[in-house]
C-alpha positions as CSV (number, residue, x, y, z in Angstrom):
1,X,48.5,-13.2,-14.3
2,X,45.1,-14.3,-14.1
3,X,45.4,-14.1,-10.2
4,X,46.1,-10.6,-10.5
5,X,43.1,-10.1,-13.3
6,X,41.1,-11.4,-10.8
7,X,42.7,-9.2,-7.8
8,X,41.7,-6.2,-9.5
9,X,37.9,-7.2,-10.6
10,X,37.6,-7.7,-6.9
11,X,39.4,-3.8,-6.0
12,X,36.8,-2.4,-8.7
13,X,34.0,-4.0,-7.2
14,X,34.7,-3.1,-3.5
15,X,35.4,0.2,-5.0
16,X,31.9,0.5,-6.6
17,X,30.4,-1.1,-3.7
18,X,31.5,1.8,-1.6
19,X,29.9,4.4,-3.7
20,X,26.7,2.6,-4.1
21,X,26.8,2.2,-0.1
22,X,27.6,5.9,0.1
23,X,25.2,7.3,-2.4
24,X,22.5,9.6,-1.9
25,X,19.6,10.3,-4.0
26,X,16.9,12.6,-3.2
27,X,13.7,13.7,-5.4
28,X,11.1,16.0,-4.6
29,X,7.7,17.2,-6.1
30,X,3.8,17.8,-5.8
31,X,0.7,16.2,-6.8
32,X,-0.2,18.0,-10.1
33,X,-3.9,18.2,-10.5
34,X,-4.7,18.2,-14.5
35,X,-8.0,18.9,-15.5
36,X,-8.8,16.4,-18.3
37,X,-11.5,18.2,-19.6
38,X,-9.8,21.5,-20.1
39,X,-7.1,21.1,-23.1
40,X,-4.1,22.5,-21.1
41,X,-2.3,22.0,-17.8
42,X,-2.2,24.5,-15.3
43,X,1.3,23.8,-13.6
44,X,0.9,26.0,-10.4
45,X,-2.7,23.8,-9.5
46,X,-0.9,21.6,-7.2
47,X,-2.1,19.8,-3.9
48,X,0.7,18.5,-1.6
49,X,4.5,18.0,-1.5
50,X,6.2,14.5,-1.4
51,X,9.3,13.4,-1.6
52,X,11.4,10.1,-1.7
53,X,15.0,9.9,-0.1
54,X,17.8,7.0,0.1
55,X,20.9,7.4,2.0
56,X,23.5,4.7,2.3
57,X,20.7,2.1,2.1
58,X,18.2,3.9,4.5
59,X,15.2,4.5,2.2
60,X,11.9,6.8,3.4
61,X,9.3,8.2,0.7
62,X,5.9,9.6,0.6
63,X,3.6,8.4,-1.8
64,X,-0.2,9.6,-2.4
65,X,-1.9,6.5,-3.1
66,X,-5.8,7.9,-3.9
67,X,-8.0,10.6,-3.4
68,X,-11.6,11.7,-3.9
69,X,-13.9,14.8,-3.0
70,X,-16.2,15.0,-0.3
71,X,-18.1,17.9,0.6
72,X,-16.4,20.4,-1.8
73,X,-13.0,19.2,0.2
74,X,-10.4,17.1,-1.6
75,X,-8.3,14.4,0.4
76,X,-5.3,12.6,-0.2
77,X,-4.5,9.0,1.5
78,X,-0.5,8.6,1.5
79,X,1.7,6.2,2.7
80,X,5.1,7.3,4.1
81,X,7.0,4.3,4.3
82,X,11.2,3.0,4.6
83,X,13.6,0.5,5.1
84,X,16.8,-0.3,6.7
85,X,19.9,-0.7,4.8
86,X,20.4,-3.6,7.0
87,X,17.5,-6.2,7.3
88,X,15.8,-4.4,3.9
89,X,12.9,-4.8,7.1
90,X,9.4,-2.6,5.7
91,X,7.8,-0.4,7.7
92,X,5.0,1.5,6.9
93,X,2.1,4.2,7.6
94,X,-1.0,5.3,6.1
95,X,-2.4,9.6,6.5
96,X,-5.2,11.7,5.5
97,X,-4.2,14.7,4.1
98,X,-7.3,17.8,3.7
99,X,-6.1,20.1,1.1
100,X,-8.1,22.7,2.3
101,X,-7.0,23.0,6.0
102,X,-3.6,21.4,4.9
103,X,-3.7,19.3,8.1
104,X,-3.0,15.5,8.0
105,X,-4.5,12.9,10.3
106,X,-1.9,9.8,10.6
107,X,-4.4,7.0,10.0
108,X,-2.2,4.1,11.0
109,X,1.6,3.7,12.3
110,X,4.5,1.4,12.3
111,X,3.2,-1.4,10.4
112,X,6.2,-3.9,11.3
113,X,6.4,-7.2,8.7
114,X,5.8,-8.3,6.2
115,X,2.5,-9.7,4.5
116,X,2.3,-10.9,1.2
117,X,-1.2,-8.9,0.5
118,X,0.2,-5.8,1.6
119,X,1.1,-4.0,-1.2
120,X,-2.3,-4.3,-2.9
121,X,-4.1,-3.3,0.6
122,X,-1.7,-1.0,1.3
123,X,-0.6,1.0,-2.0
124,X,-4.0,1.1,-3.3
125,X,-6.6,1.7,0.2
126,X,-10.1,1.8,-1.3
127,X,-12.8,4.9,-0.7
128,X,-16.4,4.2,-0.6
129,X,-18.7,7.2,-0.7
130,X,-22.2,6.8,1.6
131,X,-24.7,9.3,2.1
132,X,-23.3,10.0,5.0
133,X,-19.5,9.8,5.1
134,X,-16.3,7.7,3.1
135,X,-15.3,4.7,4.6
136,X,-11.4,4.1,3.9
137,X,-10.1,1.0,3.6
138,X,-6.8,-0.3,4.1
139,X,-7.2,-3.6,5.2
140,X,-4.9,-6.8,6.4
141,X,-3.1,-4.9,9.7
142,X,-3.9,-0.9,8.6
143,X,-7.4,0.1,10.0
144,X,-11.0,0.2,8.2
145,X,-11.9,4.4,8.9
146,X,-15.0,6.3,8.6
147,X,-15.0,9.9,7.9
148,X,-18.1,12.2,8.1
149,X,-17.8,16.2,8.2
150,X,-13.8,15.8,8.7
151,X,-14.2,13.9,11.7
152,X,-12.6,10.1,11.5
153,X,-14.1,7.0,13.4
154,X,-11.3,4.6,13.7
155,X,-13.0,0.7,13.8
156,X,-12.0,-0.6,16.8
157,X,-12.3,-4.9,17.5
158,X,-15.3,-6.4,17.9
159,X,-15.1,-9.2,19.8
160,X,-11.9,-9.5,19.0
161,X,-12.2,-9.1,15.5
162,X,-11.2,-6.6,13.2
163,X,-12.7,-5.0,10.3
164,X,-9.8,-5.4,7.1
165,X,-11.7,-5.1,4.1
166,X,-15.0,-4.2,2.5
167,X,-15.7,-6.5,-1.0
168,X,-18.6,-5.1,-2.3
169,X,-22.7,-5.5,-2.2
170,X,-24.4,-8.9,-1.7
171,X,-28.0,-9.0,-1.0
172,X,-28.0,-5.1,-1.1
173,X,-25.4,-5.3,1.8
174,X,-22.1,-5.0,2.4
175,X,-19.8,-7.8,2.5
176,X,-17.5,-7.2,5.0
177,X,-14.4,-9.2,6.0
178,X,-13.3,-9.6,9.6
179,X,-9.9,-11.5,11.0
180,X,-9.2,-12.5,14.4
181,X,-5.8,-14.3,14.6
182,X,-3.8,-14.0,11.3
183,X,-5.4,-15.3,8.4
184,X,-8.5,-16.4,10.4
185,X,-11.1,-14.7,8.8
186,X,-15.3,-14.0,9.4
187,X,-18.0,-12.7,7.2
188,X,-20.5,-10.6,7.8
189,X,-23.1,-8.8,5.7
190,X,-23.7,-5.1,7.1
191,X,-25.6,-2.2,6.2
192,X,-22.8,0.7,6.7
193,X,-24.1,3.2,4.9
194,X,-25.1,5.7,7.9
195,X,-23.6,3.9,10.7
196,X,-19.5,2.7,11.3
197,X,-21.0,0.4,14.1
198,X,-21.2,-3.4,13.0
199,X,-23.8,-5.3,14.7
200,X,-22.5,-8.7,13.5
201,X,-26.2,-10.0,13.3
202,X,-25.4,-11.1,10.2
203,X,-23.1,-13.9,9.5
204,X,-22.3,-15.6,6.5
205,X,-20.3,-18.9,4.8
206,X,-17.8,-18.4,1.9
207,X,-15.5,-21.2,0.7
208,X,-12.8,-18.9,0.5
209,X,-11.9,-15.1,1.2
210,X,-13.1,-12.8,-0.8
211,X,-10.8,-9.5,-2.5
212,X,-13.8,-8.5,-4.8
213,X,-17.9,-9.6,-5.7
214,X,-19.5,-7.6,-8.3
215,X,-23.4,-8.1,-8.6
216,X,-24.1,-9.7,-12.3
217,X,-27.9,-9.8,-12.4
218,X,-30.4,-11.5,-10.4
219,X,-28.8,-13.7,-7.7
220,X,-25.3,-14.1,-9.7
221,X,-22.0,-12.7,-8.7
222,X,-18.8,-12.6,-10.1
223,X,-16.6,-13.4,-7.2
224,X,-12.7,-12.8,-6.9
225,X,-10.8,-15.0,-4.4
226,X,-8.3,-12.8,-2.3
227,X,-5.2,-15.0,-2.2
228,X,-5.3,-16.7,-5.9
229,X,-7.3,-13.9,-7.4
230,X,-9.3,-16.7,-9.3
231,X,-12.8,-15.4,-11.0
232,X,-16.1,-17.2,-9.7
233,X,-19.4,-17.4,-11.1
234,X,-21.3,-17.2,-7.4
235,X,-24.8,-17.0,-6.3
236,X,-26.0,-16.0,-2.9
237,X,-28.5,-18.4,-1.0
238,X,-29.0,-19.5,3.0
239,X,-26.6,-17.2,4.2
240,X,-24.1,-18.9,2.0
241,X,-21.9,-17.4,-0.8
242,X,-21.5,-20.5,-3.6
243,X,-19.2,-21.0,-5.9
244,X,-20.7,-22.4,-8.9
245,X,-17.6,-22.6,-11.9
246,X,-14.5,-21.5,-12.2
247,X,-14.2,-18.7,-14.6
248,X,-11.1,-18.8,-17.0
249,X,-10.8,-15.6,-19.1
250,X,-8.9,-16.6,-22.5
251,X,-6.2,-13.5,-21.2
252,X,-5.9,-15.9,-17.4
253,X,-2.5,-15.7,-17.4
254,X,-0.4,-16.6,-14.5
255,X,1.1,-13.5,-13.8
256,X,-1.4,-12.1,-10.9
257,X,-0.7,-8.6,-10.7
258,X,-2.4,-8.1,-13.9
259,X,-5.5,-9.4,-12.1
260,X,-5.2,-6.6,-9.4
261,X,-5.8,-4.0,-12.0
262,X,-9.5,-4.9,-13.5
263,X,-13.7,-3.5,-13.7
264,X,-16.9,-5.4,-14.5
265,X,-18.8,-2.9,-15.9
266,X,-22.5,-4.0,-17.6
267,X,-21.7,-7.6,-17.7
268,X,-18.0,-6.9,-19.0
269,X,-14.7,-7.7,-17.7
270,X,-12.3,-5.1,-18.8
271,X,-8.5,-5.8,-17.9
272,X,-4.9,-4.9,-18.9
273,X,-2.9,-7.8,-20.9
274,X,0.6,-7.3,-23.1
275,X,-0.1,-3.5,-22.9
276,X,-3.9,-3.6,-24.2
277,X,-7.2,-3.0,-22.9
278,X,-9.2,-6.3,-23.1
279,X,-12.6,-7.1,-22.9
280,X,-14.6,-10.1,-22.1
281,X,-18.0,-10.6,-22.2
282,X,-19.5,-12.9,-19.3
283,X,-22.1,-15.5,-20.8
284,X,-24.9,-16.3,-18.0
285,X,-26.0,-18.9,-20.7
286,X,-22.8,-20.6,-21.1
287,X,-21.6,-19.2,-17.6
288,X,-17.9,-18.2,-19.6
289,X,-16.7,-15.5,-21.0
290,X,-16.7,-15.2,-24.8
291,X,-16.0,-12.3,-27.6
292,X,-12.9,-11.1,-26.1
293,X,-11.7,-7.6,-28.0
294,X,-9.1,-5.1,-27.7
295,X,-11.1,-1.9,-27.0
296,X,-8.0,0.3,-26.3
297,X,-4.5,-1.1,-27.8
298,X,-0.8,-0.1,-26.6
299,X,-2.0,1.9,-23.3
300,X,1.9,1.3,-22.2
301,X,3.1,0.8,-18.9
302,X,1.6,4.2,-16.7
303,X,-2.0,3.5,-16.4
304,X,-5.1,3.6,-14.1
305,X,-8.3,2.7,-13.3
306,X,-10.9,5.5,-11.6
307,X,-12.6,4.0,-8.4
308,X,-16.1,3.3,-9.6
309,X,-15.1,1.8,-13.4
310,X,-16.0,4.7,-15.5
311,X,-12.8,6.0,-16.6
312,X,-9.6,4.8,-18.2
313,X,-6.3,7.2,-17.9
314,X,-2.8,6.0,-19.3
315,X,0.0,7.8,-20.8
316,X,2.2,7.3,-23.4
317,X,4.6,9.8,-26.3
318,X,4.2,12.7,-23.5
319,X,0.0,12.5,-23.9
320,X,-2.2,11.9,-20.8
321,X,-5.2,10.0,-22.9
322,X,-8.5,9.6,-20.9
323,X,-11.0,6.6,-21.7
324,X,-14.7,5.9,-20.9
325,X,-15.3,2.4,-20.4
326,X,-19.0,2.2,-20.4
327,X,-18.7,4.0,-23.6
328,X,-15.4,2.5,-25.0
329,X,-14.5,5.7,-27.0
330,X,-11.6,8.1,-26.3
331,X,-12.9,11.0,-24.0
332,X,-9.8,13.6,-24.1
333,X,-5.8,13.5,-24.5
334,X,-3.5,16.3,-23.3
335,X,0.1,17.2,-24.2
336,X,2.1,16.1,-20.8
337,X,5.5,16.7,-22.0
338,X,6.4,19.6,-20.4
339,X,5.9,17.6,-16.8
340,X,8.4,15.3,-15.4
341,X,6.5,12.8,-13.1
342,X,6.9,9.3,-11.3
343,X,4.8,6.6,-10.5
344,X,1.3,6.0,-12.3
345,X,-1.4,8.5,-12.5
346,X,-4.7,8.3,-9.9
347,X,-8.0,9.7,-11.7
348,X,-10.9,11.2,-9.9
349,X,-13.5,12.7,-12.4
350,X,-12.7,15.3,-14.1
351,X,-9.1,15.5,-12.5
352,X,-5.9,13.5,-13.0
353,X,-3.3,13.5,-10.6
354,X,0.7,13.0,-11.2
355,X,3.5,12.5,-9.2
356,X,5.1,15.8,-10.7
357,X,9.0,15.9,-9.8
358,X,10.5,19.5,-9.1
359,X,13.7,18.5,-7.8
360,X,16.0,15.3,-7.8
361,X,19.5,15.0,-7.0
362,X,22.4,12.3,-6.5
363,X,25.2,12.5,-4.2
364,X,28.2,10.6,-3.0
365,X,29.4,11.2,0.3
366,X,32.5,10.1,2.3
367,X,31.7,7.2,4.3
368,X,33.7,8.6,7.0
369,X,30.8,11.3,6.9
370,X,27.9,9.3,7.7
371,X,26.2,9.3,9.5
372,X,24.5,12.7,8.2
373,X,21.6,12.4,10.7
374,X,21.5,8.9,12.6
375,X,22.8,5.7,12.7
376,X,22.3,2.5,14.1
377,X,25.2,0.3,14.8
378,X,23.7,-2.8,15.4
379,X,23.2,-4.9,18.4
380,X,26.0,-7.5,19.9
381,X,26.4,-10.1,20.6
382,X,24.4,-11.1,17.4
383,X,23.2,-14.1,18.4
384,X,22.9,-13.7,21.6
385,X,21.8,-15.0,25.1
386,X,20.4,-14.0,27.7
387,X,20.8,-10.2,26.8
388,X,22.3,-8.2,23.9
389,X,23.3,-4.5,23.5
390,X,21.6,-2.0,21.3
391,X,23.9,0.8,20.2
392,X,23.4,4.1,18.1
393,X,24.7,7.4,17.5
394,X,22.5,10.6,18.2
395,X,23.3,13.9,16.3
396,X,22.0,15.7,18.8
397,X,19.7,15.6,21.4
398,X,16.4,13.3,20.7
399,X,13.5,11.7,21.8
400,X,14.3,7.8,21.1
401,X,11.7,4.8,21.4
402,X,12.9,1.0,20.5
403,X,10.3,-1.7,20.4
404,X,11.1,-5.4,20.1
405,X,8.6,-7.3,17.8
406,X,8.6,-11.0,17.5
407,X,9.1,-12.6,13.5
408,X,5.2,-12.3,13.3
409,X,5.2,-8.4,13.9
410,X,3.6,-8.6,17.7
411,X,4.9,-6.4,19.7
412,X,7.2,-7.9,22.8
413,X,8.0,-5.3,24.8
414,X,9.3,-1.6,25.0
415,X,12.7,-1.1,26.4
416,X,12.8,2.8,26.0
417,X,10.4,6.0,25.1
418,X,13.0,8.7,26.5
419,X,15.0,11.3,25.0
420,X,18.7,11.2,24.7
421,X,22.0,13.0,24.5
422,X,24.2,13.4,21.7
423,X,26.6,11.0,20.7
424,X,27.0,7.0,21.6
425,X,23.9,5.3,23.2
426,X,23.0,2.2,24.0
427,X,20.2,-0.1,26.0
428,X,20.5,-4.0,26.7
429,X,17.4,-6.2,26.3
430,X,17.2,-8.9,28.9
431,X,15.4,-11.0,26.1
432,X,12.3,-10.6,28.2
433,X,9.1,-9.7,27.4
434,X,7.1,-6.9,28.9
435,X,5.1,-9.0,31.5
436,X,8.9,-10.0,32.4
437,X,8.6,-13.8,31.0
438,X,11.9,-15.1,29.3
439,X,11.1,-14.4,25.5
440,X,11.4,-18.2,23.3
441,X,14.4,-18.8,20.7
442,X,13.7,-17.4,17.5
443,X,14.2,-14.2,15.3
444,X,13.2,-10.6,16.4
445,X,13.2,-7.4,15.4
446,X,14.0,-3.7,17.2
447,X,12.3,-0.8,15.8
448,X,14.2,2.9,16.4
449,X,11.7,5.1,16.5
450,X,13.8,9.2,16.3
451,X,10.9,11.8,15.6
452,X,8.9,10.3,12.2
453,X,11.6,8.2,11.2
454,X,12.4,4.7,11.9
455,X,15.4,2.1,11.6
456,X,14.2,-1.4,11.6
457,X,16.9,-4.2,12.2
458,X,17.1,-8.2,13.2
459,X,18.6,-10.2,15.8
460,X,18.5,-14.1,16.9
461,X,17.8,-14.9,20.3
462,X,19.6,-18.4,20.7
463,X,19.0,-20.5,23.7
């Protein structure tokens, strides 16, 4: 009896596998652009579409992840971005959307890999208005980009290194952060407020990489570390960032995203902890932070900082609330409840934006169905050597590009940019690399490139 109890858990399960593999589920929207200082929402004042798509384990969405104004134009950064039901392999890419010519500008493709930075450098780029232009910054393997009069300068290497990430002022410069070979990082101070160029005049020492430095007063920083996100008390002397004590708020908790989401405004730290806004005071006297208050309690779980530390925004019982730090007092709240959105809002005064959903849909197909647009059935043999097959199933008619990337996301060689008929296809790789050299054993990776989309899988070479 209990072998046949046991029997039918397993049918059930198979069975409910086989709709989860089959499942489709599709949402659509707009950015909805709320005015916060007007006291209702004006649903038709919306920006740009997105929308966010899984089927049978093949996942692709777009995602604004910030905006600002320049020049009386408004532009979006967004991420389109996937994964294959098969390795769960990320692949991402970053655009510039203007909302007034409604073109886009793709900013940086096929990031293959996987870092463990990227979704902070990624999912939140950073702006930085200069007289002149913005400079965008993505950082780790997406491009640093300056834009002035809607024309974008793309960093290229300097001597080999390239520009990742900008950390803030030091001496009434720019701290910039350079990396030649993964993880092998340079630092330069810069003055890039009218020019892209770096002359790399400059160099600096630092202990260890920076994410953030925030002037204090004086010669004193507060200085963020990028992998640990550990707060420094720093000073700035012989070309040599020092780190004087480690700062422990009483809220240093382990859990590091909370440390991703913080501002030091006018000698304050202000930070999310158990759903509260927290402040700290930073003692130059004691050098530690004291008096720590709850200046804005229950803020819930949807929440966001503005990009220069002014402005507070969360949402909770259907109200968008609005928050000015340097004040600490409630600026505005708005009755949200007739808009359905995902994600967390982005603020920009005097706007907030929302993930608004219009449509959104689930579906269960017939395996025997699939596949609906493409599919990729996987290399053999699986491991292999010397060579291994590459086989899919075109639709119709396509242009097709696979690229073999080694397990550090450096790209081996190209075995096909061409289009192709209908139906099955295949291509062998050699397991050579595109100066014809015998690739080493290890772990690889094929990217599918058909139109925008891509399928991202793994094989083994074995030797």
């Amino acid at each position: 009896m209990k072998r046949i109890v046991i029997l039918i858990v397993f049918f059930i399960l198979s069975i409910f596998q086989e709709i989860q593999y089959c499942q489709v589920q599709e949402t659509k929207g707009n950015l909805l652009r709320i005015d916060f200082t007007k006291p209702n929402i004006d649903l038709s004042d919306t920006l740009w579409n997105w929308f966010s798509r899984n089927d049978s384990g093949v996942t692709y969405s777009t995602h604004c992840s910030n905006i600002f104004v320049r020049d009386s134009t408004t532009y979006l950064l967004f991420n389109s971005s996937g994964e294959d039901r098969y390795s769960h392999y990320p692949w991402i890419n970053g655009n510039l959307f203007n909302t007034v010519t409604g073109s886009s500008c793709l900013l940086f493709a096929d990031h293959p890999g996987y870092d463990p930075l990227d979704p902070y450098y990624y999912f939140r780029p950073e702006t930085r208005k200069i007289s002149e232009g913005v400079w965008i910054y993505f950082g780790r393997r997406g491009p640093a980009v300056y834009l002035r009069n809607d024309s974008l300068y793309q960093f290229q290497k300097v001597n080999n290194w390239s520009l990742i990430h900008f950390a803030g002022k030091v001496n009434g410069q720019d701290l910039v952060v350079l990396e030649g070979l993964p993880y092998k990082f340079s630092y330069y101070l810069e003055d890039l407020s009218i020019s892209p160029k770096l002359k790399l005049n400059n160099k600096i020492t630092i202990e260890s990489s920076p994410n953030k430095i925030n002037l204090i007063t004086g010669n004193y920083y507060l200085y963020q570390e990028d992998m640990t996100w550990v707060f420094y008390l720093s000073s700035f002397e012989n070309n040599k960032i020092n780190l004087i004590k480690r700062l422990k708020p009483e809220g240093d908790i382990i859990t590091i995203p909370f440390w991703l989401m913080w501002r030091f405004v006018n000698g304050n730290l202000y930070y999310i902890e158990s759903g509260k806004l927290v402040k700290e005071n930073l003692d130059l006297n004691t050098n530690s932070f004291k008096d720590k208050k709850i200046v804005l309690d229950n803020v819930g779980s949807t929440y966001c900082f503005d990009n220069e530390g002014n402005l507070f925004a969360n949402i909770k019982n259907d109200s968008l609330f609005v928050f000015s730090i340097k004040e600490e007092k409630k600026i505005n709240s708005i009755d949200i409840k007739v808009v359905k959105f995902s994600g967390v809002p982005i603020i920009d005064s005097p706007y907030v934006y929302l993930h608004q959903i219009t449509e959104s849909y689930t579906d269960v197909k017939d395996k025997k169905e699939l596949p609906a647009d493409f599919l990729l059935k996987g290399n053999y043999p699986n491991p292999f050597n010397p060579s291994t097959t590459i086989s899919f199933v075109l639709p119709k008619r396509e242009r097709v590009g696979i690229k073999i990337f080694n397990s550090l996301g450096q790209l081996v060689c190209e075995l096909i940019n061409e289009e192709r008929d209908a139906g099955e296809n295949s291509i062998v790789w050699n397991g050579k690399n595109s100066n014809g050299m015998e690739a080493a054993s290890g772990i690889y990776f094929y990217r599918v490139q058909i139109g925008k989309n891509f399928v991202i899988d793994k094989m083994v070479l074995q030797k």
